[in-house]
C-alpha positions in Angstrom: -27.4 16.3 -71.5 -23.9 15.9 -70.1 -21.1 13.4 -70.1 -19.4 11.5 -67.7 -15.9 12.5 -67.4 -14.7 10.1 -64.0 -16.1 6.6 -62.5 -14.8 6.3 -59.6 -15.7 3.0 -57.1 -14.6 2.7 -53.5 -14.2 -0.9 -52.8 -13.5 -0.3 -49.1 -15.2 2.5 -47.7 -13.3 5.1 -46.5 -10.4 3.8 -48.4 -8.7 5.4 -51.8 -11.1 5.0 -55.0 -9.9 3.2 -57.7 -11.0 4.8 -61.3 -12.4 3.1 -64.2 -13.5 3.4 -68.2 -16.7 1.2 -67.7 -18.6 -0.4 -64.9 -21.6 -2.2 -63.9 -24.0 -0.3 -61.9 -26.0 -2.5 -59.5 -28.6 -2.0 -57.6 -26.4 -1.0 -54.5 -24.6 1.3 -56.8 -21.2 0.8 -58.8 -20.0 -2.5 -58.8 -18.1 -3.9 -55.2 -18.4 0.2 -54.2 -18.3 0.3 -50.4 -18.4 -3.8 -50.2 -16.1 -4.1 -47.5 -15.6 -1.5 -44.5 -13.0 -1.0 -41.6 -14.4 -2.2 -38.4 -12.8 -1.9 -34.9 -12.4 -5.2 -33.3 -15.7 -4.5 -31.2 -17.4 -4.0 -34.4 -17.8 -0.3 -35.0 -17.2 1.3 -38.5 -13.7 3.2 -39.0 -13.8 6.3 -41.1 -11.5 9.2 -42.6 -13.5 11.6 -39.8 -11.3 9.3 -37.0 -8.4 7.3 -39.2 -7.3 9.9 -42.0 -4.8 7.4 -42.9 -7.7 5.0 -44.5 -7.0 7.7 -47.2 -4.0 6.2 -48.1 -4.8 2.4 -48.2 -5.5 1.3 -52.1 -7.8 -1.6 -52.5 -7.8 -3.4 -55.6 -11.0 -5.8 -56.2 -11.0 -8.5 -58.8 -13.8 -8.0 -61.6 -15.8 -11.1 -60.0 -15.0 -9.8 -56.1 -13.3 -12.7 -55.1 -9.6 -11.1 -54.6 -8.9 -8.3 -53.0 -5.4 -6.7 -52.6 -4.7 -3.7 -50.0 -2.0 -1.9 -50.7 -0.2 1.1 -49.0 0.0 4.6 -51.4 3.2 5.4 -49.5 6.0 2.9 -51.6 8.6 2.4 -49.2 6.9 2.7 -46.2 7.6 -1.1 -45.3 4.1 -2.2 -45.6 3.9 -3.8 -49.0 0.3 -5.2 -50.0 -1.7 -8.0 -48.4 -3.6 -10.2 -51.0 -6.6 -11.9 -49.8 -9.3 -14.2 -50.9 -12.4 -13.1 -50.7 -14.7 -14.7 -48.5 -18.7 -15.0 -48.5 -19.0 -18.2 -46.6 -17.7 -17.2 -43.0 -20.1 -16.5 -40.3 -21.5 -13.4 -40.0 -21.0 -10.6 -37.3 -22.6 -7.4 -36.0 -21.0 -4.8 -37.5 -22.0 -0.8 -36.7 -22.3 1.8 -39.2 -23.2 5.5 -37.7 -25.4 3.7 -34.7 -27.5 1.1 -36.8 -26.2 -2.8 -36.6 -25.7 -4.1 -40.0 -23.7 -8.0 -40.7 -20.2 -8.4 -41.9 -18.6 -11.4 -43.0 -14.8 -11.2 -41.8 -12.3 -11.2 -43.6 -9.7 -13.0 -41.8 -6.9 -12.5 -39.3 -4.0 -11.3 -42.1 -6.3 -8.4 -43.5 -6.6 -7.7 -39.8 -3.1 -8.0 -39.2 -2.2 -5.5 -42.4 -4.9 -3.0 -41.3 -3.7 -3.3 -37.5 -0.1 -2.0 -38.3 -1.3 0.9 -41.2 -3.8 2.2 -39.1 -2.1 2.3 -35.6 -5.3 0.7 -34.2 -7.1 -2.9 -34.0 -8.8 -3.7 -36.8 -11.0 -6.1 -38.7 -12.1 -6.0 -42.3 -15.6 -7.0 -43.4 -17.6 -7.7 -46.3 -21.3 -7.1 -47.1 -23.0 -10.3 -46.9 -24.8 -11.8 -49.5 -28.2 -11.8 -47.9 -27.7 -7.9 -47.4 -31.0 -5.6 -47.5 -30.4 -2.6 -46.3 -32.7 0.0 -47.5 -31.7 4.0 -48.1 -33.7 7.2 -47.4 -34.5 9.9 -49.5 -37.0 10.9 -51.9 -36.1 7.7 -54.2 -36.3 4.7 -51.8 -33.0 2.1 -52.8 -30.3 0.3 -51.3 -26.5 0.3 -51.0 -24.0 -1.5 -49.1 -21.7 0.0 -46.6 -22.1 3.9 -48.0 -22.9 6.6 -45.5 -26.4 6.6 -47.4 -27.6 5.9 -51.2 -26.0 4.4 -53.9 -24.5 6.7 -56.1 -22.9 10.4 -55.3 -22.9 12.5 -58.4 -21.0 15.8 -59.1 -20.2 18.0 -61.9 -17.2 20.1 -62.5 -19.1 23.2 -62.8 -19.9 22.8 -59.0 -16.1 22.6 -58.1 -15.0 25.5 -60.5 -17.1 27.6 -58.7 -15.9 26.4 -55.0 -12.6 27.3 -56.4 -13.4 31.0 -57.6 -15.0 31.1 -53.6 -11.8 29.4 -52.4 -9.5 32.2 -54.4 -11.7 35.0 -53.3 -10.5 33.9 -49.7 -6.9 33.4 -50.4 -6.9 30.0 -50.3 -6.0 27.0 -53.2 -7.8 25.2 -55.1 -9.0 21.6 -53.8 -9.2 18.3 -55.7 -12.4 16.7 -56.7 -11.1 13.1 -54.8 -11.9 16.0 -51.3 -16.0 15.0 -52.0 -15.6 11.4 -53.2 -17.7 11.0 -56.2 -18.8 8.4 -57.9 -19.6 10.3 -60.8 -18.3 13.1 -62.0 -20.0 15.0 -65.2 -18.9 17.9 -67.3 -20.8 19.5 -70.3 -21.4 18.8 -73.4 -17.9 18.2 -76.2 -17.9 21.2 -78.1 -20.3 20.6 -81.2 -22.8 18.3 -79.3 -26.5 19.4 -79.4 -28.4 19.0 -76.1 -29.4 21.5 -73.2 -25.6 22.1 -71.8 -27.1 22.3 -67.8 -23.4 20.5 -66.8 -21.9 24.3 -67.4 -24.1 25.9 -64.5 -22.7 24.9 -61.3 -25.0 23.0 -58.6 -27.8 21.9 -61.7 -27.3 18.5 -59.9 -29.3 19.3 -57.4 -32.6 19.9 -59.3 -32.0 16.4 -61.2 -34.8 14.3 -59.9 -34.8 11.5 -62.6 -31.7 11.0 -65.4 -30.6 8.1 -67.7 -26.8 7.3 -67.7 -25.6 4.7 -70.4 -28.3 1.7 -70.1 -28.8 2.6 -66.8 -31.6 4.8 -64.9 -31.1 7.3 -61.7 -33.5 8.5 -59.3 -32.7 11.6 -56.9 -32.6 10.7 -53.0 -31.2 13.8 -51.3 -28.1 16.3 -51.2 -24.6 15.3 -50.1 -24.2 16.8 -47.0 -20.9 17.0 -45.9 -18.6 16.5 -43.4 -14.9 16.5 -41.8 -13.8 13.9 -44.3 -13.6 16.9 -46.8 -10.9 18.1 -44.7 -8.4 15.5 -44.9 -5.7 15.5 -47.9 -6.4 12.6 -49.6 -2.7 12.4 -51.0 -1.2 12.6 -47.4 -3.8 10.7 -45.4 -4.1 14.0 -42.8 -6.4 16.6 -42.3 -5.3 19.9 -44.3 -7.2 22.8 -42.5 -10.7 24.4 -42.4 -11.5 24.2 -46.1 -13.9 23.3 -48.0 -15.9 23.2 -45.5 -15.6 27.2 -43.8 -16.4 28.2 -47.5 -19.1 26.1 -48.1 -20.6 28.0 -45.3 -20.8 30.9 -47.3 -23.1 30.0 -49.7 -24.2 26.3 -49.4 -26.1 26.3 -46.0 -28.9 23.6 -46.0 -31.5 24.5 -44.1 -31.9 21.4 -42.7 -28.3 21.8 -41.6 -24.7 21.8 -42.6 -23.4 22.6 -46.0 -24.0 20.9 -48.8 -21.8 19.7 -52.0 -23.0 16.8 -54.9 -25.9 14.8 -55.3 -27.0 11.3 -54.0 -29.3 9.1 -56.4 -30.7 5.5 -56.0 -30.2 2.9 -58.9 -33.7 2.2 -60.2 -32.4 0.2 -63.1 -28.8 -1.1 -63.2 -27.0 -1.0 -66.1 -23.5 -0.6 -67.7 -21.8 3.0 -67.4 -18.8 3.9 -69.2 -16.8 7.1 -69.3 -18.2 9.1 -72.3 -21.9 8.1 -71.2 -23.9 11.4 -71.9 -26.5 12.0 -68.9 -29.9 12.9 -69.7 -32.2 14.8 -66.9 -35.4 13.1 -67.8 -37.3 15.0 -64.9 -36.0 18.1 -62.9 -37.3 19.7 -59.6 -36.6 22.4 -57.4 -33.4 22.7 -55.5 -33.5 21.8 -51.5 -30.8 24.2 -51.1 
């Protein structure tokens, strides 16, 4: 067992997360994560890879999705908060998400507006759809809305403490946990808890292939491969140099390419999480890495 320490959803992807005590997880992970996404005006998905700056737009999502506020993290900056009502009723429109066409239902010219100036390119915000049915790889199959890939990205402290003793072996500093985007983040035990403590070893996430968290049930898809969003400074909205990712090299190859950090899993039963949920591995496997 172990216990979740952060939630963390991402309303609008590439966006800031917002964290919270106790969520619904759905089937397309937590609730209204990655619901809406940054689009260019033809379309085609904005991330942190190409707009850093989406780092430093905070959505706020009501509890039933139908408001959404986007708000800069920079007070002062002269572009205050835009406050929308959500809509699921609008037609729908290609959108593209790393080549494959999905549908978006827009969210109107004054998120586009707000977007437009913060981002110092045209842009359009969109919605999943209702009638949305994507379907995610891995080893579990699931769904998810407008994540790079499945549902939910797990990972535990134990994994970052030891990317930090790598980091200060190299000279560098130490690297915040928002760097890899989790959804959830787990830690061991509290002292004077029975249960197998596997949250202490770093990288045990990866040999999860089925775990319970509060009422709800997780099935392993793949590793988190990562990219050059790790690179950016979440707190400035700019990329901050070669790391995590030239350490990462060092020791977390993947040998079906690039480095690897964290765990994806698909939802296969939804169910309330809170902070303080213990995690329990009902089924391990062998690490891919």
């Amino acid at each position: 067992m172990a216990t979740v320490v952060d939630l963390i959803t991402y309303p609008v992807k590439g966006c800031a997360g917002t964290a919270v005590d106790s969520t619904h997880l759905t089937p397309a992970g937590l609730a209204h994560d990655r619901s809406f996404m940054v689009v260019s005006v033809d379309g085609v998905y904005r991330t942190q890879r190409r707009d850093p700056r989406l780092a430093r737009v905070r959505p706020t999502v009501s509890a039933d999705g139908s408001r959404l506020t986007l708000a800069s993290a920079e007070p002062g900056d002269g572009h205050g908060a835009v406050h929308l009502d959500v809509t699921t009723s609008a037609p729908e429109r290609d959108v593209d998400l790393f080549g494959a066409t999905y549908r978006g239902i827009d969210q109107g010219d004054e998120a586009a507006a707000w977007l437009t100036d913060f981002l110092g390119a045209p842009s359009r915000l969109v919605r999943v759809p209702p009638g949305h049915d994507r379907k995610t790889d891995g080893l579990t199959p699931g769904t998810s809305g407008y994540a790079d890939s499945s549902a939910l990205h797990l990972l535990s402290r134990a994994s970052l403490a030891l990317l930090h003793t790598r980091l200060a072996e190299c000279g560098a500093p130490p690297l915040g946990m928002d760097r890899f985007r989790p959804n959830v983040v787990v830690d061991s035990l509290p002292e004077g808890c029975q249960g197998e403590d596997w949250a202490a070893v770093p990288h045990a996430e990866d040999r999860i292939r089925r775990a319970t968290v509060g009422a709800a049930e997780l099935g392993y898809t793949k590793l988190a491969v990562r990219c050059a969003v790790t690179l950016v400074d979440q707190e400035a909205g700019a990329r901050g140099g070669p790391e995590p990712l030239r350490t990462l090299a060092g020791y977390r190859r993947f040998s079906a390419g690039g480095v690897v950090f964290g765990t994806k899993f698909a939802v296969v039963r939804p169910g309330q999480l809170s902070v303080g949920d213990e995690v329990t591995v009902e089924e391990w496997g062998e690490a891919e890495a």
